[in-house]
C-alpha positions, 0 to 999 in steps of 0.5 A: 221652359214656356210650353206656349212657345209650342201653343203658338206653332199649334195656333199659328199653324192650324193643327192639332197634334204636336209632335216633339222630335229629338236624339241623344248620342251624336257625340259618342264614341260609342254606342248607338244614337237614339231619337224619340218623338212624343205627343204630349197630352194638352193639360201637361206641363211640369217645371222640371222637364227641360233639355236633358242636358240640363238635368242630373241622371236622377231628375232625367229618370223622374222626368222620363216617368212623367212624359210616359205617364202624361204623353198620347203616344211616343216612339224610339229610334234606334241606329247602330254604331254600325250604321253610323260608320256607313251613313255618317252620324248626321245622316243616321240622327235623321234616320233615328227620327225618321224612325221614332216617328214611325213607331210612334204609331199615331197620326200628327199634324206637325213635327218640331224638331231641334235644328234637324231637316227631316227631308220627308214629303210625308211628314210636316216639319219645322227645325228650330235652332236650340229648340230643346232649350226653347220647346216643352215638346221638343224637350221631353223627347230629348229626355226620352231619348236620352234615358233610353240610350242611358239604359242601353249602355248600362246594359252594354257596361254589364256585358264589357265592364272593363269599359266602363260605359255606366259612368261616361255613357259612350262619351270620349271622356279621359276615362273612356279614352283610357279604356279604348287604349288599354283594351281597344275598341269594340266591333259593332258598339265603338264608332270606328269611323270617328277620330279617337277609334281611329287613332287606336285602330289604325297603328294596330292594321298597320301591323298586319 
C-alpha cells in the first residue's frame, strides 16, 4: 500500500482535504451494511493498513485503533437489512456512504471511493476500481467499516447465539446456512430478499 497514489490525486487535484470512502457487508446475508469515511492526518502512514480483507481479525482491530488515533475526523454509515431488502444492497452501499460522509461532520475537498458513483452534486467524487487495494485513504475507511459491522454482530451473536454470527459475521458461510435451515431466518437481521433467505422462506409461506 503506496499512500502517494492518494498524494497524487490531492496535487493533480488542487485540494486539501482527502476523504477515503468504503463499505463492508455487501455480501451478507444478514446484518446490516456498514460504510465510513476518514480524513486522515498528512503525517500518517503505517505498512500495516491495507484492504481489510487482507488482514486477520486481530491486525483489523490494531489497525482500526491506529486510524482512530491518527485520523482528523471520521464517520459511519449504517443501512439495515430492512432497508437493504426495499432499495436493493447497491443502492443502500450508496446510502451508507452518503450517510458516513455526513457524520464525518468536517469539511472536504474530495472523496475517493472504491468502485462506487456517489450521485451527489454536493460532494466531489472519483470512484476508483480496487481502490481498497490501491489507496491508504480508502483503505483505512475499509478497515473502519469493516470493525465497525465485526463488532455489531458480535453484538447480535449474544442477543441469538444459536446463530452463531461471531464466527461467520453474516456471511453465507456452510455454517450459517445450517443455522438458517435448522432455526430460520431472522426478521429485521436476515436479507430476506437474497437467494439463501428465500429458499428458506418461500416453502414455509407456501404452507400458509
Amino acid at each position: 500500500m503506496d499512500k502517494n497514489f492518494d498524494k497524487q490525486y490531492i496535487i493533480n487535484n488542487n485540494i486539501k482535504l482527502l476523504v477515503g470512502c468504503d463499505e463492508a457487508g455487501r455480501g451478507c446475508l444478514a446484518g446490516p451494511v456498514v460504510a465510513a469515511a476518514v480524513i486522515l492526518k498528512d503525517d500518517f502512514y503505517d505498512d500495516l493498513i491495507d484492504d481489510s480483507k487482507k488482514l486477520t481479525p486481530n491486525q483489523r482491530e490494531k489497525a482500526y485503533q491506529m486510524i482512530i488515533n491518527n485520523c482528523i475526523c471520521y464517520g459511519v454509515g449504517i443501512i439495515s437489512s430492512e432497508t437493504i431488502d426495499k432499495i436493493n444492497i447497491y443502492e443502500a452501499s450508496r446510502q451508507a456512504m452518503l450517510l458516513a460522509i455526513k457524520n464525518m461532520k468536517h469539511d472536504f475537498d474530495l472523496v475517493l471511493t472504491d468502485a462506487m458513483k456517489l450521485h451527489d452534486e454536493h460532494i466531489r467524487c472519483i470512484d476508483i476500481i480496487k481502490g481498497d487495494a490501491k489507496s491508504f485513504s480508502i483503505a483505512s475507511a475499509s478497515i473502519i467499516a469493516k470493525v465497525t459491522r465485526d463488532h455489531i454482530m458480535d453484538e447480535l451473536d449474544k442477543l441469538y447465539p444459536q446463530y452463531q454470527f461471531k464466527k461467520h459475521k453474516g456471511y453465507g458461510t456452510k455454517l450459517h446456512l445450517q443455522c438458517l435451515e435448522k432455526y430460520g431466518p431472522l426478521k429485521g437481521i436476515h436479507r430476506f430478499s437474497y437467494k439463501p433467505v428465500k429458499k428458506i422462506i418461500d416453502p414455509i409461506i407456501k404452507l400458509f
